[in-house]
C-alpha positions as CSV (number, residue, x, y, z in Angstrom):
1,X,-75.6,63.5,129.0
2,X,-74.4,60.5,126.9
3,X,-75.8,56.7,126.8
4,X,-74.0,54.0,128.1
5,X,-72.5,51.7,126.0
6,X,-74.6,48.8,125.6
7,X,-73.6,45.4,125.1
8,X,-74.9,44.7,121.6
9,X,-75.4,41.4,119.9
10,X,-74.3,40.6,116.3
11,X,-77.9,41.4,114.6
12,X,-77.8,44.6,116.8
13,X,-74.3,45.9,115.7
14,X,-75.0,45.0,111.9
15,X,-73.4,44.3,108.9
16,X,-70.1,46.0,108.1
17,X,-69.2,49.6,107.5
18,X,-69.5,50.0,103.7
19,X,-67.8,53.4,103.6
20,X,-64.7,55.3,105.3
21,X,-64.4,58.7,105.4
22,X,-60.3,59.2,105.5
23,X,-59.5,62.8,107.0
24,X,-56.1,63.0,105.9
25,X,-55.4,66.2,107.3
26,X,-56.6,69.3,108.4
27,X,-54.7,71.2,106.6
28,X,-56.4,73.7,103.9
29,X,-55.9,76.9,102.1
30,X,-59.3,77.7,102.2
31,X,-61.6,79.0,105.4
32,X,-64.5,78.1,104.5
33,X,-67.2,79.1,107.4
34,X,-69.3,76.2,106.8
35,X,-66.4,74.0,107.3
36,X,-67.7,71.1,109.8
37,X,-63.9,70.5,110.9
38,X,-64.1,71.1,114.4
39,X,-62.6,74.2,115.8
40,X,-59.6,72.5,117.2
41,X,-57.8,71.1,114.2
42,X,-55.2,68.8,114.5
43,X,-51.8,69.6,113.6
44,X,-49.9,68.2,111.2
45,X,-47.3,66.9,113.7
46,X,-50.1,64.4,114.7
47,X,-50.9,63.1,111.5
48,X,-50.6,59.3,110.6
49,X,-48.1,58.9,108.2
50,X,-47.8,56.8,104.9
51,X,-47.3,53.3,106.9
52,X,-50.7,53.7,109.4
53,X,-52.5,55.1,106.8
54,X,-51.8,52.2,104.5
55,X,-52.8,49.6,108.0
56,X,-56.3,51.3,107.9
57,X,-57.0,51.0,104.5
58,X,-56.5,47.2,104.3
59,X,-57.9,46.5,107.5
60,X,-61.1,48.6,106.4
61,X,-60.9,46.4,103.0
62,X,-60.9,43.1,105.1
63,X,-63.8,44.2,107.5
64,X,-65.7,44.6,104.1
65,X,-65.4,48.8,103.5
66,X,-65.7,49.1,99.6
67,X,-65.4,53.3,99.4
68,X,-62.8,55.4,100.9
69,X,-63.6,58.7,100.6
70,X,-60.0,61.1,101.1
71,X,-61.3,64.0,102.6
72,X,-59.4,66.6,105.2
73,X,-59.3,69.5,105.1
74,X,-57.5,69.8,101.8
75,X,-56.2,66.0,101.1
76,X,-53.9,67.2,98.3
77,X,-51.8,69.3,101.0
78,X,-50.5,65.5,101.7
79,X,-47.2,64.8,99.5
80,X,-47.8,61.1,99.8
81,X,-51.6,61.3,98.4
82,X,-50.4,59.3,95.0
83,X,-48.8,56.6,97.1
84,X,-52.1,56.3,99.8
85,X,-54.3,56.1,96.6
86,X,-52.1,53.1,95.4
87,X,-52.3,51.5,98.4
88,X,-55.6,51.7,98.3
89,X,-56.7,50.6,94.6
90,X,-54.2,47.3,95.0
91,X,-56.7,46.7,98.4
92,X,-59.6,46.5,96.2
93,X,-61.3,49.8,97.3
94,X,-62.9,52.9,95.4
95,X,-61.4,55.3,96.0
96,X,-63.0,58.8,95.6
97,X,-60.9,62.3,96.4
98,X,-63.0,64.9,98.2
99,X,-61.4,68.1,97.4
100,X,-61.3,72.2,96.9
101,X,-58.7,71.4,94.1
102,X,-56.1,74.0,95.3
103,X,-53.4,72.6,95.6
104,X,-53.8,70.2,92.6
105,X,-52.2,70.9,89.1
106,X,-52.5,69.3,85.8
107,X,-49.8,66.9,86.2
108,X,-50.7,66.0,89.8
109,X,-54.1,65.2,88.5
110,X,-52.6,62.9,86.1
111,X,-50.7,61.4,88.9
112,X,-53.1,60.4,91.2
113,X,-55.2,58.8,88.4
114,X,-52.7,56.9,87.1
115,X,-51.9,55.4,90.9
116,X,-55.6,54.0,90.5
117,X,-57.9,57.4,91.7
118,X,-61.5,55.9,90.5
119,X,-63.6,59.4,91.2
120,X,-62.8,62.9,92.4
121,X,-65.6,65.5,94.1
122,X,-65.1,69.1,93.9
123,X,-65.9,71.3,95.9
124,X,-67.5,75.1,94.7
125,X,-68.3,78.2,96.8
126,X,-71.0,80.1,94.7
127,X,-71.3,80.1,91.1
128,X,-70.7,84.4,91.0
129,X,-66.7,84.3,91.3
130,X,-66.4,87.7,94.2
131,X,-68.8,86.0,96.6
132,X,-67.3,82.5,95.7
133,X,-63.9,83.6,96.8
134,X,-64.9,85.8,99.9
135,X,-66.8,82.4,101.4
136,X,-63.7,80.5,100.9
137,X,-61.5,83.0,102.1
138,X,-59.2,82.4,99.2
139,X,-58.9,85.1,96.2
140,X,-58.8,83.3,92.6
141,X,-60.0,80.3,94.3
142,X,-63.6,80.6,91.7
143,X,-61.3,80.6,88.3
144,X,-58.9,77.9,89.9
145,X,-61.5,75.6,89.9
146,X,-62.6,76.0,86.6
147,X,-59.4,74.8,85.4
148,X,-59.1,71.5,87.9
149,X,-62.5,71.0,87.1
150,X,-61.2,70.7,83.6
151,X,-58.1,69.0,84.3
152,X,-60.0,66.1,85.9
153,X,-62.5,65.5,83.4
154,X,-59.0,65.5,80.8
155,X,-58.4,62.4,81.9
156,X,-61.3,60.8,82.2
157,X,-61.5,60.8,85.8
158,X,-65.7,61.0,86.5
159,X,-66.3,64.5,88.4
160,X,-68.9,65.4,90.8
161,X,-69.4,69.4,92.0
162,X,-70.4,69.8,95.4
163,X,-71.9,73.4,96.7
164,X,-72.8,74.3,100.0
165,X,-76.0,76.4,100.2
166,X,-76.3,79.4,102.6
167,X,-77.1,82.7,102.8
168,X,-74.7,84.3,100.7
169,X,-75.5,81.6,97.7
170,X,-79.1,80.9,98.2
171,X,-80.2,82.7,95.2
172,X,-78.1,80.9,93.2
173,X,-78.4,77.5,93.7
174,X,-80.0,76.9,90.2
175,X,-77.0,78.4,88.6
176,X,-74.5,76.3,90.7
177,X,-76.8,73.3,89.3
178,X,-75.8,74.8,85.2
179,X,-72.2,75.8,86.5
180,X,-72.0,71.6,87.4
181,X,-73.0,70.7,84.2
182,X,-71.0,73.4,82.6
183,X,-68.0,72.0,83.9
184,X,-68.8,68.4,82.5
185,X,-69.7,67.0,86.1
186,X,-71.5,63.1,86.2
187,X,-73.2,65.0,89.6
188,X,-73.6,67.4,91.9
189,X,-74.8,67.8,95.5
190,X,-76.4,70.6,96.5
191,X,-76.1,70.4,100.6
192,X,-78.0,73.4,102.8
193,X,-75.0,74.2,105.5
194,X,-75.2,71.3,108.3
195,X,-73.9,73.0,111.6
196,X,-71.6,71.6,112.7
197,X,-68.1,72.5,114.0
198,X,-67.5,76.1,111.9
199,X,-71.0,76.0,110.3
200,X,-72.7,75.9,114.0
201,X,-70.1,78.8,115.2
202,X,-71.1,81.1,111.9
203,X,-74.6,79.5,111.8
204,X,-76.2,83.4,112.5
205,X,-74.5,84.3,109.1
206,X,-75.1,81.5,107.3
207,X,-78.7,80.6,107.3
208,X,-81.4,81.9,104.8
209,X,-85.2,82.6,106.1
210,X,-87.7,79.9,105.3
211,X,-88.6,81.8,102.2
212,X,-84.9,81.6,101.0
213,X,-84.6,78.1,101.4
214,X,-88.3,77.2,99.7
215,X,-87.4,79.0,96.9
216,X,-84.1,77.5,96.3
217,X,-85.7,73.8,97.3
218,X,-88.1,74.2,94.6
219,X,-85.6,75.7,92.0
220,X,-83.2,72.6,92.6
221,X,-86.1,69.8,92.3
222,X,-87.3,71.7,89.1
223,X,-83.5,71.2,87.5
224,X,-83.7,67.7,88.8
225,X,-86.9,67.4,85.2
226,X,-84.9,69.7,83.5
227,X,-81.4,67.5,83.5
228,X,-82.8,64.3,83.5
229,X,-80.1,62.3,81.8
230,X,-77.7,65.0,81.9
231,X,-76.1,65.0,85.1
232,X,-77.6,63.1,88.7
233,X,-78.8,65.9,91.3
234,X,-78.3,65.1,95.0
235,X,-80.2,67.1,96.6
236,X,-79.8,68.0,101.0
237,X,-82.7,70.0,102.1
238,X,-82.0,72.2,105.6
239,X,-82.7,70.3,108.4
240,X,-84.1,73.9,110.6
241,X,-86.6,74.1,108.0
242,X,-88.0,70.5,108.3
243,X,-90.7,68.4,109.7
244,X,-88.9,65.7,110.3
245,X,-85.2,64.8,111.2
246,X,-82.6,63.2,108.9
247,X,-82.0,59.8,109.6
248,X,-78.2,60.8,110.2
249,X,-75.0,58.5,108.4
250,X,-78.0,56.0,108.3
251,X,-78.5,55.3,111.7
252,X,-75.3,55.9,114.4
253,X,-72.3,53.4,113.6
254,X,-74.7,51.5,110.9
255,X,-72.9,52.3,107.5
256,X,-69.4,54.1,107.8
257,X,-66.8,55.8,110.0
258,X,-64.4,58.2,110.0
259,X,-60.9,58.4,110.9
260,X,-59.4,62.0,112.1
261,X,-56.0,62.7,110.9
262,X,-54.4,61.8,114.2
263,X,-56.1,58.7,114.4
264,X,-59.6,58.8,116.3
265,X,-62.2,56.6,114.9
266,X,-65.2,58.1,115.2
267,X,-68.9,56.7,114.2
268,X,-69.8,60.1,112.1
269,X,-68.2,63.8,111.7
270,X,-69.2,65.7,114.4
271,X,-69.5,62.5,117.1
272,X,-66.7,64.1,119.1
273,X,-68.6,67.3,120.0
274,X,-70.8,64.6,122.3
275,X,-68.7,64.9,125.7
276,X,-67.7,61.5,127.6
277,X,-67.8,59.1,124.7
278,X,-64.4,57.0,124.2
279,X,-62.6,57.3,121.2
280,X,-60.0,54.4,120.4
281,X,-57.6,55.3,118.1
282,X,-56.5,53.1,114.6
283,X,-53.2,53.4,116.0
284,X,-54.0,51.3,119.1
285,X,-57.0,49.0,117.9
286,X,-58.1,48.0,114.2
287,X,-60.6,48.8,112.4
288,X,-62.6,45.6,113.0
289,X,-62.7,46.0,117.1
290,X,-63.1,49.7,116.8
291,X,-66.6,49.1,114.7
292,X,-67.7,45.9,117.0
293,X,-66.5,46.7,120.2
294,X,-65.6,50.5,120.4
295,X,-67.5,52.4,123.4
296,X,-68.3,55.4,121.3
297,X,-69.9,53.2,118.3
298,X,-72.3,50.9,120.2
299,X,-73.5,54.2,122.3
300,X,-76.1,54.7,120.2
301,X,-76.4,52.1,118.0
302,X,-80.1,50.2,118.0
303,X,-82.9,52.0,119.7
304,X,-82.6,51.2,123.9
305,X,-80.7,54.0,124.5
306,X,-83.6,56.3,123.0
307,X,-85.7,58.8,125.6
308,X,-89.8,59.7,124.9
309,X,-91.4,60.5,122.2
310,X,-88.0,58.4,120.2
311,X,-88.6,55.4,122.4
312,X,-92.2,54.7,121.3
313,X,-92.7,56.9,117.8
314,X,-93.0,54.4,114.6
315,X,-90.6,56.5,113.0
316,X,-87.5,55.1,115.3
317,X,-86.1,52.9,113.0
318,X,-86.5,55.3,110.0
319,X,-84.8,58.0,111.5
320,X,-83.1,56.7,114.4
321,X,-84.4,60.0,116.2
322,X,-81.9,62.2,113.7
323,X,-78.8,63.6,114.7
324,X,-77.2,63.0,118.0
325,X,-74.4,65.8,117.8
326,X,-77.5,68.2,116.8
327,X,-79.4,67.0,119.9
328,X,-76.5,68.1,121.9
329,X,-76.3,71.2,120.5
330,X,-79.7,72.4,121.1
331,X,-80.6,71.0,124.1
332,X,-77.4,70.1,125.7
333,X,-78.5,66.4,126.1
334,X,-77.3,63.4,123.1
335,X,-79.8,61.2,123.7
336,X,-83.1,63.3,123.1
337,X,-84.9,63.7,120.1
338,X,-83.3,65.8,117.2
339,X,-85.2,68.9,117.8
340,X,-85.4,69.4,114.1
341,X,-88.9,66.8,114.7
342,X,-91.8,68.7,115.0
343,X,-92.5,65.6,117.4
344,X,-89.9,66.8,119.8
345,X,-90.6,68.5,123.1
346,X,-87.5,71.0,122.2
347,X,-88.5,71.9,118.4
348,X,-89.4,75.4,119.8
349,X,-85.6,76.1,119.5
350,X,-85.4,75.6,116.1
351,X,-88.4,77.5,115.4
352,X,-86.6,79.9,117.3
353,X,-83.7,79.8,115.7
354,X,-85.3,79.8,111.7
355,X,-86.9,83.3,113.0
356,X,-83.7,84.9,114.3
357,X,-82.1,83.9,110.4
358,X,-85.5,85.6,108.8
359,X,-84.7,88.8,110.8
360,X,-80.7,89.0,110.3
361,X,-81.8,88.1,106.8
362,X,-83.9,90.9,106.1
363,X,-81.3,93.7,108.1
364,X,-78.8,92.4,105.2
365,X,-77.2,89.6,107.3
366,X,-73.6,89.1,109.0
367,X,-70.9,90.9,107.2
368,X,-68.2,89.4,109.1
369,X,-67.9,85.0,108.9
370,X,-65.5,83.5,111.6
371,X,-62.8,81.6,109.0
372,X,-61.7,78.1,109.7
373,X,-57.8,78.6,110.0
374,X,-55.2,76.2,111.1
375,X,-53.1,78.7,113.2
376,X,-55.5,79.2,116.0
377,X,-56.9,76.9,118.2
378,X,-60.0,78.9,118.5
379,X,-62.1,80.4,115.9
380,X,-60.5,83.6,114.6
């Protein structure tokens, strides 16, 4: 079940977004299985083109958005990403490129900073280059981005590295930390696997015991002394091995929203994995009624909509009882408690869950990862 819209005063809906997360397309070479795309990608028949794009981007600037993030997929596999990053910078937004980097080249690179790219964040798989390239699902994708890491630093383009921690990588997280720094980036995120979309579908091969995951959150906070001054560490801790839930995108509909590649405005990533809410489209509404009057954003936005122990925990407006699309995944119900809270009356699953990873984890793990691919409908 869902909440019902509520009709939400000024004060309750907020200040506006500050960030949009542009999915340009889901188009990618890679396949990675953490991917949180969902599993029905949208074609690139149904993309917006150069004009709507362009629409959003200075409607977003006029509702107050100061970052768009150009995301996908792979947002290079878009031949007018030069001209959307121009349209951008003359709107007065930062613009950072969220990327895997194939796809990119030396002079492209050079391209899309001279049309005004302010930032670019790339993407690694592992820091050892066989297991880096079987997670993407992309052979010579490790030493490729060695050299676009390189390329974007050449022209002074600020860099930050982003690794996704799993199974496959756990013991290595410190060393993605020194490959970061090795390849001049300002930061790097090291994110445990959200699951989401692929990541939830591959989720039995993906996640690391509780001892896996300690050992890699202590490594990681260690390198955090250790490069003080060197580069910034952002560091996401799993959410199935914590006490209490995120406080997802900030609270629903509070910060930022993202636009799919076809045009659905949706208040975070996953949202539309949370059956019967309405989705309006930036082709149909703009960007300011979508984030004041959209059905989907004000669904859970403030704290009525919230069930026990949410409704009356001191922690409601800290967390905002976690993740909603998580919620729904474990307990088939949006509006409970994110069952990541020891608080919750449906943390057992978890706990249940973290046990089944220990297990596969010590018989060797999954062999086999479901890849994200754009020429099925359904996971491969």
């Amino acid at each position: 079940m869902t909440a019902s819209p509520a009709k939400l005063d000024s004060k309750e809906r907020g200040a506006a977004p500050v960030a949009l997360l542009a999915e340009l397309t889901h188009r990618c070479p890679l396949g990675c299985p953490y991917c949180s795309n969902p599993l029905a990608l949208d074609a690139r028949a149904g993309e917006l083109d150069t004009a709507e794009w362009a629409r959003v981007f200075s409607q977003a600037a006029q509702l107050g958005v100061l970052h768009a993030h150009l995301s996908g997929g792979e947002p290079a596999a878009r031949h007018d990403l030069a001209e959307i990053i121009a349209h951008c910078a003359k709107a007065g937004l930062y613009t950072n490129l969220i990327t895997s980097g194939i796809g990119l080249t030396q002079d492209r690179i050079k391209e899309l900073a001279d049309a005004g790219l302010d930032h670019a964040q790339l993407s690694i798989q592992d820091s050892d280059a066989p297991s880096a390239d079987r997670i993407a699902g992309y052979k010579g994708a490790f030493s490729r981005k060695q050299a676009v890491a390189q390329w974007i630093t050449r022209v002074g383009l600020p860099l930050t590295v982003n690794a996704v921690i799993h199974q496959a990588n756990i013991g290595r997280a410190g060393k993605m930390v020194r490959l970061a720094v090795a390849l001049g980036a300002r930061r790097v995120e090291i994110a445990h696997t959200q699951y989401y979309g692929w990541g939830l579908l591959n989720r039995a091969a993906l996640m690391p015991s509780r001892a896996a995951a300690d050992a890699a959150i202590a490594e990681v906070e260690a390198l955090k002394k250790t490069y003080a001054g060197v580069i910034v560490i952002d560091h996401v801790i799993p959410d199935y091995h914590a006490r209490y839930p995120k406080a997802c995108m900030g609270g629903w509909a509070k910060r930022g929203l993202n636009v799919t590649p076809s045009g659905r405005a949706l208040p975070c990533h996953a949202a539309e994995t949370i059956p019967d809410l309405v989705f309006w489209n930036v082709r149909d509404r703009s960007i300011e009624d979508i984030w004041t009057n959209s059905p989907a954003f004000n669904a859970f936005r403030g704290t009525d909509w919230m069930l026990e122990p949410c409704r009356s925990c001191p922690r409601k407006t800290i967390d905002y009882g976690g993740c909603r699309c998580q919620a729904l995944a474990l307990t088939g119900d949006a509006r409970e408690a994110d069952p990541v809270c020891h608080l919750s009356p449906h943390h057992d699953k978890v706990l249940k869950v973290a046990v089944l990873a220990a297990q596969g984890e010590d018989a060797g793990g999954a062999d086999a990862y479901s890849y994200r691919r754009m020429k099925s409908r359904e996971p491969a």
